[in-house]
N, C-alpha and C positions, 0 to 999 in steps of 0.2 A: 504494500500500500504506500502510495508516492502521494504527496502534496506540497505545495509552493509556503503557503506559510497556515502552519501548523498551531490550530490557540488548543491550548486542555487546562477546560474548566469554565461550565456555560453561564455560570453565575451574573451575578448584575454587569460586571465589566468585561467579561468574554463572550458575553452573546451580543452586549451592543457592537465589542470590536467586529464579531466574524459578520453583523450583518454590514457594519460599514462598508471592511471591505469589500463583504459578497456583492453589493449594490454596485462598488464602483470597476470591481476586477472581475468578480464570477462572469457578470452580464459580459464584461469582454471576452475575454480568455476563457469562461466555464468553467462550472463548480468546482472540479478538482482543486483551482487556485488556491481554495480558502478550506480547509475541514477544521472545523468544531466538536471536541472531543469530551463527552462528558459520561458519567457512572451512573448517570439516569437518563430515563426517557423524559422527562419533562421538566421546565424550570418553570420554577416558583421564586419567587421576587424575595430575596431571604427577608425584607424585613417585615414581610406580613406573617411570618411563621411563627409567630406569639399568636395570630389570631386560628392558623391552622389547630395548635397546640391546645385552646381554649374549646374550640369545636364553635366556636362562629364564623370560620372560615374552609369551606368545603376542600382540600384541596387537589382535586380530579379536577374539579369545576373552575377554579384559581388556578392551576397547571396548564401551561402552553407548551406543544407537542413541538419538541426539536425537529423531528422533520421537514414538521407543515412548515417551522421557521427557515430550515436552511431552503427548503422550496419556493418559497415566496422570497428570500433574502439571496439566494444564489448563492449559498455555498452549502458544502456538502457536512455530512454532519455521520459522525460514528461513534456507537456507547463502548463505553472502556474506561479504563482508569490505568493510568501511567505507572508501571511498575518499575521502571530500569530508564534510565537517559544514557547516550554515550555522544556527549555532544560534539568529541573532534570527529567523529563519522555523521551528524546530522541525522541520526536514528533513536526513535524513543521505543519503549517495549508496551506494550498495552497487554494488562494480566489475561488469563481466561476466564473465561465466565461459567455458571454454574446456577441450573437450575436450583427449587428445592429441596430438591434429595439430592445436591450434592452433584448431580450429573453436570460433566463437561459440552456445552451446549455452546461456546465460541471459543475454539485455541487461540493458545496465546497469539498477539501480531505483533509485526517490527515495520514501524512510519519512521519514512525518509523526509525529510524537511530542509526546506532551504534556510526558513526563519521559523524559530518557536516562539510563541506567548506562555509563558504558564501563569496560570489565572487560577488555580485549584484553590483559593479561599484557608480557612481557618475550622480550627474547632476549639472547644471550652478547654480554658486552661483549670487544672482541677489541684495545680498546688500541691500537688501530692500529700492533701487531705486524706486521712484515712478514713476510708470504708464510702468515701462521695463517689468511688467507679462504681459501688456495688449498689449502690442503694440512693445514686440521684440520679434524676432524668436531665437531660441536655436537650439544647435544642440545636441540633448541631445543620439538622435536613430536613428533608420534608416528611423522610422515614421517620426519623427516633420524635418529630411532633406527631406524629399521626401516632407512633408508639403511645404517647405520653396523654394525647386527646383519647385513646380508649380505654387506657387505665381510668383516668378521668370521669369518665361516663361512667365506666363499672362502680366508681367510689360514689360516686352521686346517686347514685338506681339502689348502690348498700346502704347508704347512708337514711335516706330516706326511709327503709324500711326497717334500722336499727332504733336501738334505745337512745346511745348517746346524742341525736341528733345534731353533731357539731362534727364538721371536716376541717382539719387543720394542714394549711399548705404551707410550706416555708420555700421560699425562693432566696438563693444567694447572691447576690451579686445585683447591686440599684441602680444600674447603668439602663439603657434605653430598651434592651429588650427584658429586664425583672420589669421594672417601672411599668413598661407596657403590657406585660405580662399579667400583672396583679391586679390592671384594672378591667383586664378582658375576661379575667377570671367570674371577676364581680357580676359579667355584662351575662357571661352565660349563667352563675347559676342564679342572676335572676329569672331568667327566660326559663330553664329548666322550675322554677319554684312557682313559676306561676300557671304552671300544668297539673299541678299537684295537687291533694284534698290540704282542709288546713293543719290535720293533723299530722300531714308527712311533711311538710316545710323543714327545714334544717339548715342550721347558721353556715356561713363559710366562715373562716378563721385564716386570714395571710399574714405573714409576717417575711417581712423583706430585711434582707438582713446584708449590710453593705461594711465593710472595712475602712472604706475610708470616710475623714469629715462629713461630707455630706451626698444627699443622691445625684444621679447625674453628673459625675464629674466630665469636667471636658465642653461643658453647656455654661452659659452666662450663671450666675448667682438667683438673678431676678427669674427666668425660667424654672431652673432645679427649685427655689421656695415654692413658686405658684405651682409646680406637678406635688411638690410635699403636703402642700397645704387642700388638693384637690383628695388626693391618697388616704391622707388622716380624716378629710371629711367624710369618704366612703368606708370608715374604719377599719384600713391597714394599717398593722404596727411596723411601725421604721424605726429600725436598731439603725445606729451609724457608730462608727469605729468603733464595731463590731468584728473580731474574727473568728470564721470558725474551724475549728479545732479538730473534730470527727461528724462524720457523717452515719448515723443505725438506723434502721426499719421504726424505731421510734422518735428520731426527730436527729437534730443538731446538739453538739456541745462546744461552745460560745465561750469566749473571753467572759461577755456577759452573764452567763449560768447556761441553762438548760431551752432548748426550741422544742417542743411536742410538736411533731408533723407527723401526719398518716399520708401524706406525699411532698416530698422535697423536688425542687426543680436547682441545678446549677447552671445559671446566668452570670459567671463571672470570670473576667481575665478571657485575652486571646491567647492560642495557641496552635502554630501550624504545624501538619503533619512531621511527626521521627524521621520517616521517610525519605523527606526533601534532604539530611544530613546524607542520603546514600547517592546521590545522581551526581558528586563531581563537581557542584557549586560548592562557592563561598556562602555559607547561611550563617545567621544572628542565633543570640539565646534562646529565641521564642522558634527555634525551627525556620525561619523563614528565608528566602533568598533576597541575600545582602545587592541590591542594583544602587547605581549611581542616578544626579539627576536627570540621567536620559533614560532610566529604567530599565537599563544594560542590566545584565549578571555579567557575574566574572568569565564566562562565555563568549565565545564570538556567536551573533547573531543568534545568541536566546536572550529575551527580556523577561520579567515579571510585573505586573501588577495587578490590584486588590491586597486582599488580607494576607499574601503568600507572600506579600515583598516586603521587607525593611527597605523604605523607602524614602530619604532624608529630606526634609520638608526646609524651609527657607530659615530656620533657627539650630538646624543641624541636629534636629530628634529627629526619630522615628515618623512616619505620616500614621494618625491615627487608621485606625479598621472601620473605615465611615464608607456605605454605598456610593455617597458620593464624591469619595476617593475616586473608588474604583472607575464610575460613571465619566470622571475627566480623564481619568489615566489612559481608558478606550477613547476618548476623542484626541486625544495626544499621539497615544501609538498608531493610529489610523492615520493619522497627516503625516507621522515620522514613516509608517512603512511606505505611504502611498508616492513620498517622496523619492524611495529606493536609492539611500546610501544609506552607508553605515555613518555618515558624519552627520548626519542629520541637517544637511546644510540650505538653513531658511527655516527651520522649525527651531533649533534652540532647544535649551532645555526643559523640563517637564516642572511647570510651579502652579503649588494650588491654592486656592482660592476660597476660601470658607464662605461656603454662601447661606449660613445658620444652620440652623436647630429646631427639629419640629417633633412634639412629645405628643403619641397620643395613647388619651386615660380615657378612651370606654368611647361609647356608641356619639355623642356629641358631646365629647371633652377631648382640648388638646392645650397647647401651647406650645411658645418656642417664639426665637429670633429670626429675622429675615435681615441680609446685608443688603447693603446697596439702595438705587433706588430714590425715588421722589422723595422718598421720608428722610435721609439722610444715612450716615452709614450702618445702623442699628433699627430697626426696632423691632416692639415685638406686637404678638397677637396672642390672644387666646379663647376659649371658649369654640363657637361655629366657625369663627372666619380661620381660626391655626387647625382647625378640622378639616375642612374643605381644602387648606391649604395640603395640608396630607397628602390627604385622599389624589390631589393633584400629581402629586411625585408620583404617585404609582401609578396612576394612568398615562402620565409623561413617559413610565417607563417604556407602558406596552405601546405608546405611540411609536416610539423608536423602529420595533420590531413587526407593529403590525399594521403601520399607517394609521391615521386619523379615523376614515370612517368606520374601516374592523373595530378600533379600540371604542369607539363612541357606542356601536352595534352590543360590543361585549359586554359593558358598562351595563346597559341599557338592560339587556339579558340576565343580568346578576341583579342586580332589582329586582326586578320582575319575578325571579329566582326566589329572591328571602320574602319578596310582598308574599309567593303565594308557601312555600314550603316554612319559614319559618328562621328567623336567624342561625338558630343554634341546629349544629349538626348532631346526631348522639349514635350514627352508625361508623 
């Protein structure tokens, strides 16, 4: 299997790059030019996977089929997952695959590439907490949420017909996907409570449990209070510089004492794949491949970006694990390959832009910073207008990949969807 330039990993920033280029190389030269290589058939926008995990968010229904994408985007598109790189021969390994019983159902393959992306994204840094791999759910995909949305439902369908009538959730980590987490939580078992007689009703009980000062770090001040002060109105308990210590089937044990959870969620710290230490790059602490600011690896023509790259931002840290990292990093690499040299010469280096913060807590609650702009270089929103503002990023995203009037049609369709079936998913 041969292709010109090679991205693995369909995430928010490798499927808008492969459609770029498909758009402007496929349609000449033909799909081959561009393959999009990912370990599932469909991509999901990672930052709606609090609402997957919640079961307010279908995600078959939410799921755009790589195919349909690389067909309409022109380029070609193969499921796999990168096991081996050898990049002075320009060959990566793609593992084999395996049905449920184990059976080998695609051998292994070996792609030729002129130029690689890897865009393979991040998963939960777990601290090496003891007993958090055995006994906390991550939301690492669109798998381990839909894992953690049916446990969910089985807890709520037990609880309901138990004595205790109280579920205790503990999430670690109060960054944008706990934060969001704990208010989606709220949004389903309301929906779920109000199907109920009054004698099955049953509390929810969250408690967010964050290490450092305060929630939301990395967001304005004014933002993180106004999500704090929305959170405690819907009565989440927020521990802050709080750490936790072990993870058991009965809750957290905390600087602060003891967390009762009959389900734990870990939302906290990034952490990319052990594996990226084996492929012959330069990588960081956190696993990730160490690029400069042209988003080079230590490679000749392999780059990275998203959550895989250690990426040095205009202060000489790290670039945070923010979508819309990733989301400029693909219109960056698109005008650098589209240029075809390795000097990049007319593009420059890769700098980014912070264009805010947008936090959302339940069905019409948000908040968050917007830069730039008529207002001046700051401000903020919240309530319906930093909802709606949301809700925008995400359909800006599928604009990207599926044009204007699909995405308006789709939009339209999912409405229409929860008016008649019902917010809350519970299969």
């Amino acid at each position: 299997m041969d292709a010109g330039i090679v991205i693995v990993g369909g995430g928010a920033g490798g499927l808008l790059l492969a459609a770029r280029l498909g758009r402007r190389l496929g349609r000449r030269e033909g799909p081959n030019r561009v393959l999009l290589v990912d370990k599932t058939p469909l991509h999901v926008w990672k930052p709606s996977l609090h609402e997957i995990a919640a079961g307010t968010l279908d995600a078959h229904q939410e799921g755009l089929s790589y195919p349909m994408l690389a067909r309409r985007n022109h380029f070609r598109f193969s499921l796999g997952e990168m096991s081996g790189l050898d990049p002075e021969n320009k060959q990566l390994t793609l593992a084999e695959m395996h049905d449920e019983d184990g059976r080998v159902i695609v051998p292994e393959r070996v792609v030729a590439f002129d130029q690689l992306v890897l865009a393979t994204g991040s998963g939960a840094n777990l601290f090496g907490t003891p007993g958090a791999a055995e006994h906390a759910h991550v939301l690492e995909g669109t798998d381990p949420a839909r894992a953690f949305q049916k446990r969910l439902a089985t807890a709520f369908m037990a609880t309901a017909f138990s004595d205790a009538r109280i579920l205790r959730v503990a999430i670690v980590g109060a960054g944008a996907t706990g934060v969001e987490l704990a208010a989606e939580l709220l949004e389903a078992h309301e929906a779920f409570g109000e199907a109920l007689a009054p004698d099955q009703r049953f509390q929810l009980d969250i408690t967010l449990v964050e290490m450092a000062p305060r929630i939301l770090g990395g967001v304005p001040d004014r933002v993180a209070e106004q999500a704090l002060g929305v959170l405690q109105q819907k009565g989440v308990r927020v521990l802050t510089e709080t750490r936790v210590e072990r993870v058991s089937p009965e809750g957290l044990a905390t600087t602060g004492g003891e967390v009762p959870a009959d389900l734990t969620v870990w939302a906290a710290g990034v952490e990319a794949a052990e594996r990226n230490t084996t492929y012959g790059l330069e990588t960081g602490k956190l696993n990730q491949f160490v690029t400069d600011d042209h988003l080079r690896t230590s490679a000749t023509n392999v780059w990275a970006m998203g959550d895989c790259a250690q990426t040095p931002g205009t202060d000489g840290r790290p670039l945070p694990a923010r979508a819309q990292v990733a989301a400029q990093q693909a219109d960056y690499l698109a005008r650098a390959l589209l240029a075809g040299s390795e000097d990049r010469a007319g593009v420059g280096r890769f700098v980014y832009r912070d264009r805010g913060s947008l936090v959302a807590l339940g069905d019409d609650e948000a908040t968050g910073s917007l830069m730039g702009g008529l207002l001046g270089k700051r401000f903020f929103i919240e309530g319906m207008m930093a909802r709606w503002a949301y809700m925008s990023l995400h359909l800006d995203h599928h604009r990207q990949v599926l044009g204007l009037f699909r995405t308006a049609a789709l939009a339209l369709a999912r409405l229409m969807h929860d008016r008649i079936s019902g917010r809350l998913k519970l299969h």
